[in-house]
N, CA, C and O atoms as CSV, one atom per row, in Angstrom:
chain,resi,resn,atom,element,x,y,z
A,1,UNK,N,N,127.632,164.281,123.239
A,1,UNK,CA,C,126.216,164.262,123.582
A,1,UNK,C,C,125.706,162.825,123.511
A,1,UNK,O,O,125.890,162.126,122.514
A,2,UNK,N,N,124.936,162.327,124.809
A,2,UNK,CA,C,124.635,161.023,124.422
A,2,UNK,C,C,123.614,161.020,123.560
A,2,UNK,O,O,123.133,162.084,123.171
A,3,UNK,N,N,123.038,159.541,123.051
A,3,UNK,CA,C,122.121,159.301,121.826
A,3,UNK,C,C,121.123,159.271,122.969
A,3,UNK,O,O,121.126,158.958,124.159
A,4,UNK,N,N,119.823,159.981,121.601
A,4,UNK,CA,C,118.464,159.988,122.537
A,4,UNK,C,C,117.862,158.662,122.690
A,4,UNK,O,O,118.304,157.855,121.873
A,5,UNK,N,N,116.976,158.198,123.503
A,5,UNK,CA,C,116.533,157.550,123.901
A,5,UNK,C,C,114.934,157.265,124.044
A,5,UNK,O,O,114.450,158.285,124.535
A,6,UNK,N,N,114.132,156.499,123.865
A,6,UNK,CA,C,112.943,156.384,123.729
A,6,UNK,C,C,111.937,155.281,124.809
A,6,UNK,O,O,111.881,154.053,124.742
A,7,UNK,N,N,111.430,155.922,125.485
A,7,UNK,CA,C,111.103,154.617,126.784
A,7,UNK,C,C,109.791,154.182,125.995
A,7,UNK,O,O,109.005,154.928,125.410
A,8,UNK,N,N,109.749,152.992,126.101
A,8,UNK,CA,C,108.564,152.014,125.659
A,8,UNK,C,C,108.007,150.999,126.653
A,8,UNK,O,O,108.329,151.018,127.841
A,9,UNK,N,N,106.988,149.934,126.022
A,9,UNK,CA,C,106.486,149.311,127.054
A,9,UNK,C,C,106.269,148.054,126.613
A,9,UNK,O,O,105.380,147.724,125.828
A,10,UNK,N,N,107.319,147.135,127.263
A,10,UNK,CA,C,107.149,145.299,126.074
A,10,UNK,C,C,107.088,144.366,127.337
A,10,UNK,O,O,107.368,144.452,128.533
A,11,UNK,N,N,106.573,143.420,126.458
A,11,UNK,CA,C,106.232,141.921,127.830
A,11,UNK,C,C,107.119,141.015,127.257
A,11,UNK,O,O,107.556,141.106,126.109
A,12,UNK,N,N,107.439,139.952,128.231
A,12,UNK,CA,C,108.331,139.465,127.759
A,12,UNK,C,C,107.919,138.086,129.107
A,12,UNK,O,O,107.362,138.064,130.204
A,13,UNK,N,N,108.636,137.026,128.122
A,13,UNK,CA,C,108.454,135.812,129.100
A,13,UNK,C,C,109.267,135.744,130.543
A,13,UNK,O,O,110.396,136.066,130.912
A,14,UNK,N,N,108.146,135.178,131.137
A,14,UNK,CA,C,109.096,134.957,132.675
A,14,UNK,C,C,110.620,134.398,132.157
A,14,UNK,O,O,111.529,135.227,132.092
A,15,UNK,N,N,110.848,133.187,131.842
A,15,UNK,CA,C,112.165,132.895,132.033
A,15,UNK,C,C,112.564,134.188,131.372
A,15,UNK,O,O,113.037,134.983,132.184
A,16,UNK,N,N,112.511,134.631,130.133
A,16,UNK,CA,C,113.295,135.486,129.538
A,16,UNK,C,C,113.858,137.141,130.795
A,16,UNK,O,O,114.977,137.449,131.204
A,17,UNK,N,N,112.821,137.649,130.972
A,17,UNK,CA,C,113.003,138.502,132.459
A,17,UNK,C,C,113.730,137.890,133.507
A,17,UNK,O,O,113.918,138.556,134.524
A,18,UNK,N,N,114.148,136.793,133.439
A,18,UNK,CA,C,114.696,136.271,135.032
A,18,UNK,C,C,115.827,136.173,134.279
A,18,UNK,O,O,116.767,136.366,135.050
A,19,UNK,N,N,116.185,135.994,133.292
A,19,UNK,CA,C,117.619,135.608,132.496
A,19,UNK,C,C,118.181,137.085,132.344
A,19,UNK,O,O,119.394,137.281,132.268
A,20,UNK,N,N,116.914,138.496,132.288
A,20,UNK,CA,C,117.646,139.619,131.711
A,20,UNK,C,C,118.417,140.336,133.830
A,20,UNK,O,O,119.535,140.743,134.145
A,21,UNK,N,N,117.443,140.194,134.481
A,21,UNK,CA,C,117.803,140.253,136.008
A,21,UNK,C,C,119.060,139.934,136.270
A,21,UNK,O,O,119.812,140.720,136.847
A,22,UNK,N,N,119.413,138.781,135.886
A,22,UNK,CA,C,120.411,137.988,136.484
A,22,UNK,C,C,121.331,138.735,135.231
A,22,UNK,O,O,122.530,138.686,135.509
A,23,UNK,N,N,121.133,139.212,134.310
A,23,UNK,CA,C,122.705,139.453,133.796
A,23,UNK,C,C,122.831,140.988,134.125
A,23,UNK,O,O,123.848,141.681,134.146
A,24,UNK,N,N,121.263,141.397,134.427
A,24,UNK,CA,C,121.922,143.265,134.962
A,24,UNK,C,C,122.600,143.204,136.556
A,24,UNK,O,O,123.288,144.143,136.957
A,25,UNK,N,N,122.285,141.810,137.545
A,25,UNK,CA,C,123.078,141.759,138.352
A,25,UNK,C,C,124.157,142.010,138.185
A,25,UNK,O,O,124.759,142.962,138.682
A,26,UNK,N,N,124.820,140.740,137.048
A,26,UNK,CA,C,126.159,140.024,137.033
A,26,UNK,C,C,127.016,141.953,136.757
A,26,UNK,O,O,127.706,142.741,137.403
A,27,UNK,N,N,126.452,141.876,135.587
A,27,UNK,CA,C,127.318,143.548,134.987
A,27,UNK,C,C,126.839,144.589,135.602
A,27,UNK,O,O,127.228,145.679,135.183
A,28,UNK,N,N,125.939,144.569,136.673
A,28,UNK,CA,C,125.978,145.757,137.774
A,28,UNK,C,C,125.220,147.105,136.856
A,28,UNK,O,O,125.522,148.298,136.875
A,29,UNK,N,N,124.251,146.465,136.155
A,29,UNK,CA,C,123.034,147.432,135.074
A,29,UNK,C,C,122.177,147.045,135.263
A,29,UNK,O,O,121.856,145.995,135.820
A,30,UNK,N,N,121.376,148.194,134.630
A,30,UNK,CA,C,119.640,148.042,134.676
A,30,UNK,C,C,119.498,147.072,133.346
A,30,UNK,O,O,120.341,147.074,132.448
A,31,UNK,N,N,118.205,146.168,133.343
A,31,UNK,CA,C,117.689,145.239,132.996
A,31,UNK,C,C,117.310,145.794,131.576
A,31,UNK,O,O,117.239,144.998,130.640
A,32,UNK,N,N,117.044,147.236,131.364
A,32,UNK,CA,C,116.936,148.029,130.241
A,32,UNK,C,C,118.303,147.981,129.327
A,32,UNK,O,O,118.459,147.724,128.134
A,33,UNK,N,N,118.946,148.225,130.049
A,33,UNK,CA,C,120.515,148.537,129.323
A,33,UNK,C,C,121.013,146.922,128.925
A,33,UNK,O,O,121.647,146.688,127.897
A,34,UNK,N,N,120.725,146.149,129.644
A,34,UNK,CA,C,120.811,144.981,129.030
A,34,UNK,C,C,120.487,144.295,127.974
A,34,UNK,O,O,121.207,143.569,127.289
A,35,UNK,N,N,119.020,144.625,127.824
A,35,UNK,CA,C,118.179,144.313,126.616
A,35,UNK,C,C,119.047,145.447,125.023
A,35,UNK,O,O,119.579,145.257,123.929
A,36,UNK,N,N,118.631,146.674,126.024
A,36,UNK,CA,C,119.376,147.894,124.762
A,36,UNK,C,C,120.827,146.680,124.345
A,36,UNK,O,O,120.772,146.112,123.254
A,37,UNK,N,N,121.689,146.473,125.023
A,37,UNK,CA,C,123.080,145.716,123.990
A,37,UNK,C,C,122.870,144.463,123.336
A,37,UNK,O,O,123.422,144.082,122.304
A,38,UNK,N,N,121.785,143.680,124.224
A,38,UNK,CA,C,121.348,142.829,123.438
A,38,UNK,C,C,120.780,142.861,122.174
A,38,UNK,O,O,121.300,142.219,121.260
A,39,UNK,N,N,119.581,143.655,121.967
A,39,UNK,CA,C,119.411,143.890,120.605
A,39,UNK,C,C,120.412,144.849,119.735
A,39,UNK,O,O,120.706,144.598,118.566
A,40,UNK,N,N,120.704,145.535,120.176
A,40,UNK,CA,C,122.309,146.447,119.475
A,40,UNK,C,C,122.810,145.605,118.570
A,40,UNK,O,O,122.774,145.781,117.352
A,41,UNK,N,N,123.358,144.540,119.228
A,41,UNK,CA,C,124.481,143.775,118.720
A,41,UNK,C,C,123.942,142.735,118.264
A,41,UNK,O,O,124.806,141.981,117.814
A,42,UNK,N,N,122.261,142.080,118.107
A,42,UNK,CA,C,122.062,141.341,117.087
A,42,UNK,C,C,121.433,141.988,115.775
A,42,UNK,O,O,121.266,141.476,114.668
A,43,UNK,N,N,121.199,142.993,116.133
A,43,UNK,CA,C,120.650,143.869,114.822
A,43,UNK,C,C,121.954,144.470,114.048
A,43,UNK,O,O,121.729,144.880,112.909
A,44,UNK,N,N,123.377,144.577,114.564
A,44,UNK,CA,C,124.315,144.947,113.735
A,44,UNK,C,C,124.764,143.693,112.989
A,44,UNK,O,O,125.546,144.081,112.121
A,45,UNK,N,N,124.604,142.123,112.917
A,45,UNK,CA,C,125.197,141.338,112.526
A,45,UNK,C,C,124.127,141.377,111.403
A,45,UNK,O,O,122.914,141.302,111.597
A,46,UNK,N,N,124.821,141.521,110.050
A,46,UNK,CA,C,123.804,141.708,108.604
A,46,UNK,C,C,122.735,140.539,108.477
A,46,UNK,O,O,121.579,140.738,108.103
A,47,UNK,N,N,123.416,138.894,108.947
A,47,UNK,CA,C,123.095,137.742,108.933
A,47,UNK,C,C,121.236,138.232,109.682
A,47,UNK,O,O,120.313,137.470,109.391
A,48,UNK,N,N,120.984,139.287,110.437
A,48,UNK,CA,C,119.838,139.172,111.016
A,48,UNK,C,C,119.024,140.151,110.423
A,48,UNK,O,O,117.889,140.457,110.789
A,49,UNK,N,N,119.795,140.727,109.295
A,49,UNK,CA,C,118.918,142.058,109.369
A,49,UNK,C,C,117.565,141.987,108.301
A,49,UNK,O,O,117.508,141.639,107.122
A,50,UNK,N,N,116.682,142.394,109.092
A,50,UNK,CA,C,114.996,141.983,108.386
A,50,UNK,C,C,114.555,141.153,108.484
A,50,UNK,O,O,113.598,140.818,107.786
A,51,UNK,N,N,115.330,140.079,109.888
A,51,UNK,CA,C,114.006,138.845,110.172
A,51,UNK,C,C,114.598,138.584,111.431
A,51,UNK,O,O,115.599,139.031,111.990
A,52,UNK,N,N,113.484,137.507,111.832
A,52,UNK,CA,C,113.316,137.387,113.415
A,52,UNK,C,C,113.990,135.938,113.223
A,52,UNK,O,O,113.921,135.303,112.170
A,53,UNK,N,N,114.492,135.608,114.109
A,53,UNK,CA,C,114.973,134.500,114.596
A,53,UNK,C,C,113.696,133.421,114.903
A,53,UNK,O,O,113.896,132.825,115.962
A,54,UNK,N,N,112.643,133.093,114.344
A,54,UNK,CA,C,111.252,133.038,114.855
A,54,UNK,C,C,111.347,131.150,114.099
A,54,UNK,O,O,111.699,130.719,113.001
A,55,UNK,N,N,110.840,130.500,115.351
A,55,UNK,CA,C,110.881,128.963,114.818
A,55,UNK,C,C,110.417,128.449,113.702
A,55,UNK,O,O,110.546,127.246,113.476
């Protein structure tokens, strides 16, 4: 059974959207599913867990 899923609604910077486009091109996915592995896989590395990468 796949895992449920929750649709939401976030803004995000132009470059950042033109960077997520171009990689759901490259891997032939939606721009959603992109973001979904992106955060996946920085929220599993412990080094991040409970803070933002924030300057």
């Amino acid at each position: 059974m796949k895992p449920l899923k929750t649709k939401i609604s976030i803004t995000l910077d132009e470059p950042v959207l033109e960077k997520m486009h171009e990689l759901a091109e490259v891997y032939d996915t939606s721009v959603s599913s992109c973001i979904n592995v992106i955060l996946r896989e920085y929220l599993k590395d412990e080094k991040h867990a409970g803070r933002l990468p924030l300057p």
